[in-house]
N, C-alpha and C positions, 0 to 999 in steps of 0.2 A: 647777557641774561637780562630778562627783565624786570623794573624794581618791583619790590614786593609790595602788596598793599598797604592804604594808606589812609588814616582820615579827610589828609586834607583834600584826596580827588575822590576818595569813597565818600563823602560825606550827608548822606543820606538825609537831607532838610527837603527834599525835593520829590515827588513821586518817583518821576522818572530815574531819578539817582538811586533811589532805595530799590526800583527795577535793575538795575544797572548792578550792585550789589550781589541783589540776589541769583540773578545770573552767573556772576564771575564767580560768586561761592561755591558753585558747581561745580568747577575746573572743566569747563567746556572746550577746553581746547581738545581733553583728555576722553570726550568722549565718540570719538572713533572706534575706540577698544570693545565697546558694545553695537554701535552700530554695523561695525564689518561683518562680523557673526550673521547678522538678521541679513546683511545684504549679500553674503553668500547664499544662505537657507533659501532668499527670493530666489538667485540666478540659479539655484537647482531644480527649483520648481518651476522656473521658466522653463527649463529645455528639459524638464521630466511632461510638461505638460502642454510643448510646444505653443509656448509664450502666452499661453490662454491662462492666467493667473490674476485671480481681483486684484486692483489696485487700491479699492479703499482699505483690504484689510490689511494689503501690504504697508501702504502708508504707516498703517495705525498702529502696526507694530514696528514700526520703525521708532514712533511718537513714544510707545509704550518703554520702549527699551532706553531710549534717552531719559526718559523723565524717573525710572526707577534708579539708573546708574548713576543720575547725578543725584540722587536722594543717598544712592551709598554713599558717595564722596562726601556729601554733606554731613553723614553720620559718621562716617569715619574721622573729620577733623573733628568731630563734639566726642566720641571717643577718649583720641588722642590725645584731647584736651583735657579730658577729666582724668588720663593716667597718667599724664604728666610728658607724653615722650615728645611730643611736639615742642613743648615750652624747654626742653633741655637740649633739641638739637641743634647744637652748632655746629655740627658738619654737612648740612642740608645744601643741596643745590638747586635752589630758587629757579624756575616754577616745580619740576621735577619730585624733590621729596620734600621731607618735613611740611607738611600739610601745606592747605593753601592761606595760611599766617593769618585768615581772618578773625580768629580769637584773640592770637599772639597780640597781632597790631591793633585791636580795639576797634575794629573795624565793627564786629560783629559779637554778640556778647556768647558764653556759653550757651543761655538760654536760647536766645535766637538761632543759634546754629542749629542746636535738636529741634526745634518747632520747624525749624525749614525743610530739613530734611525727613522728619515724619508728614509731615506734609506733601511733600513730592512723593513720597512712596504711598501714601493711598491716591493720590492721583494716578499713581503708576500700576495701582491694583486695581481701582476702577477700570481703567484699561482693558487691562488683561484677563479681567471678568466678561467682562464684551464681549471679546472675544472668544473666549470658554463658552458662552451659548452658540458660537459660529463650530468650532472645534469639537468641541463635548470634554468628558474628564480628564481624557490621558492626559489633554492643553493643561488642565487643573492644575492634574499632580506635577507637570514641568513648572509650571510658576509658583506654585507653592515651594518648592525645593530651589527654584533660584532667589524667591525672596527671603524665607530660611536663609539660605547661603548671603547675599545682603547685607544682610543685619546682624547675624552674628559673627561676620569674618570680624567685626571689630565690635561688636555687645558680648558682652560675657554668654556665656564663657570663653571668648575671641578667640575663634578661630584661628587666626594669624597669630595669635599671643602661644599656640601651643605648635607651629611647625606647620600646620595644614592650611596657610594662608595662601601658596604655589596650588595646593590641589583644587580648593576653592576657587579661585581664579581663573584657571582650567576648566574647569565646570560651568563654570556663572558667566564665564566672557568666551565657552568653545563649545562644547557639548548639549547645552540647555538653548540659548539660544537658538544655535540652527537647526536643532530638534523640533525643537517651539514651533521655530517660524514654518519648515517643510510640512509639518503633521497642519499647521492651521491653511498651509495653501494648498493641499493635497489631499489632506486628509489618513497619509499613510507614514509610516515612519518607515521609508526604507534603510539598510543599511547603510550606505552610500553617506546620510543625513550624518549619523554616528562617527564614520569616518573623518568626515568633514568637519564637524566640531571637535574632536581628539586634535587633530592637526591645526587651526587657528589655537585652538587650548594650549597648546605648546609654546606659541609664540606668543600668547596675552601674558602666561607664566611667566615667562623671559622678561616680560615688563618688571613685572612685581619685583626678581629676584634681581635685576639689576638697580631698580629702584631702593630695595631694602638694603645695600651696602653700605651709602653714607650715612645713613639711619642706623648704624649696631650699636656705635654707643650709647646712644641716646634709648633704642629701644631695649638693650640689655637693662640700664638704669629703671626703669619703667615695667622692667619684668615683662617685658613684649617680647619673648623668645623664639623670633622668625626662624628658619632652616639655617641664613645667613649669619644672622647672632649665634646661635649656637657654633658653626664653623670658624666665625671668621672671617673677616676681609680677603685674607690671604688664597686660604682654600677654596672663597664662596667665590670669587671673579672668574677661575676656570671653570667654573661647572655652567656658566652661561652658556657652555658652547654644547652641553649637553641637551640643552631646550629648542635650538635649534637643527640638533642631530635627530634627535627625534622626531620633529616634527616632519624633516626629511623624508625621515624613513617611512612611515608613514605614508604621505604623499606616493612615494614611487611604491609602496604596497595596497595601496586604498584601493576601490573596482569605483575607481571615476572614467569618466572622461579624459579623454587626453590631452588638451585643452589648459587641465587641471595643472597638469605639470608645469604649466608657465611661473607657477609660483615656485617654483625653484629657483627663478633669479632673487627672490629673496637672501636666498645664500650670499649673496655678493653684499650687500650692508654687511650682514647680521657677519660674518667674517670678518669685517672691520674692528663690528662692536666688540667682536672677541677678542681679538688684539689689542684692543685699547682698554680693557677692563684686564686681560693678563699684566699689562704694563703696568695699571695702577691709576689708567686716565680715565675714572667713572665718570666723568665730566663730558668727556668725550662719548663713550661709551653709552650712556643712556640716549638721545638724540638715536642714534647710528639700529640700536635696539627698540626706539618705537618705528624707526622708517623700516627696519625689517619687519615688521608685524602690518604695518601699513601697507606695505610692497605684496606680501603674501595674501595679505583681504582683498585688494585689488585685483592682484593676477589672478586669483579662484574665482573672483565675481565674474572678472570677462572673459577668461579659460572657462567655464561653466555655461557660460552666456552662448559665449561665441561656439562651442563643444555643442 
């Protein structure tokens, strides 16, 4: 695993270093989980529109969805911070949960972390305004409800603090975005769009809900009452394999492409990760649960593409 941050190589006396900072605040390793979504929604409107698809606005929602989702991560550790569940996790597994410790370790002060992360999210809304005069309303009302969902999964009334942080996450990393991105390169919301976000939504879920295990102490303490907190370590490790079941089922009911179905080799991780989180090896288990989510955005981009 890798060490956690630090003043003496974060030490921000230097432009470039306080760049460096700002970036890894992000948790940019992390942000695939938004990107995959938007690069589905492209490969469907590639082969809904026989590959005649703008590429600047593709780009630029590609740009837009990075810079809003690491504006969440950035608000979610200033959150965190100010409710305490970060500063009390010692059951965290570095990089994985209990924030990305740039409060913890004095990397970055409370203040600075909200000013960054409100920051990236009007960057991220400028954006998506852009693109609203390309799109027209309906684009509106999808970004309006994924920046809502944003901000409050962890601002009061925290979403995540009362059970509905899996559904959110669902929504905001399955549903919204490949809605977003098809209606903005298309112009149409077909069903298909809907499908297709339900299904990665499944698997972004799976993130969270394995992610929230070594976190229940910490967020019970804190009054962060995720699904998991509430269950249990015990009972919350088998239900991973329900996020993956579904996401399944789904897939071999959805009116895609056939192509589409290549992402059911994701079953082959995400079956690991379920065994190892039945065992009791979260450690293992998380890893095993982002490469399934990663395996299934991939095999739908190029099942859709190649389809």
């Amino acid at each position: 695993m890798p060490a956690e941050p630090n003043t003496e190589v974060l030490h921000g006396r230097n432009p470039g270093n306080r760049l460096l900072i700002w970036v890894l605040a992000t948790r940019p390793a992390f942000l695939t989980a938004s990107v995959l979504p938007v690069l589905t929604g492209i490969a469907w409107a590639w082969q809904a529109r026989g590959g005649q698809i703008p590429l600047g606005l593709s780009l630029l929602a590609i740009a837009g969805i990075i810079v809003i989702h690491a504006g969440a991560n950035v608000l979610n550790d200033y959150f965190d911070a100010r409710n305490g569940s970060d500063d009390a996790n010692d059951g965290r597994i570095f990089p994985f949960t209990g924030g990305s410790r740039f409060i913890q370790n004095g990397v970055l002060t409370t203040e600075q972390t909200g000013q960054l992360g409100v920051t990236l999210l009007a960057i991220g809304a400028l954006i998506g305004l852009w693109l609203v005069t390309k799109a027209g309303w309906p684009l509106l009302l999808i970004g309006l409800a994924g920046a809502a969902i944003a901000v409050f999964y962890s601002a009061p009334p925290c979403l995540a603090c009362h059970g509905l942080g899996d559904l959110a996450i669902a929504i905001d990393f399955g549903l919204l975005p490949v809605a977003g991105t098809v209606l903005l390169l298309t112009g149409e919301l077909p069903a298909a769009a809907w499908w297709l976000g339900a299904i990665i939504g499944c698997y972004a879920a799976a993130i969270l809900w394995i992610n929230s295990i070594p976190d229940i102490e910490a967020d019970r303490g804190a009054g962060k009452m995720t699904l998991p907190a509430r269950l249990g370590a015990k009972r919350a490790a088998p239900l991973l394999a329900l996020f993956f079941a579904t996401g399944a089922i789904l897939l071999l009911l959805a009116p895609l492409p056939a192509g589409a179905k290549l992402a059911l080799l994701g079953l082959i991780p995400g079956a690991m990760a379920v065994r190892n989180a039945m065992a009791g090896n979260i450690a293992d288990a998380i890893p095993l649960t982002l490469m399934t989510h990663a395996l299934v955005g991939v095999a739908l981009v190029i099942g859709l593409a190649w389809g």
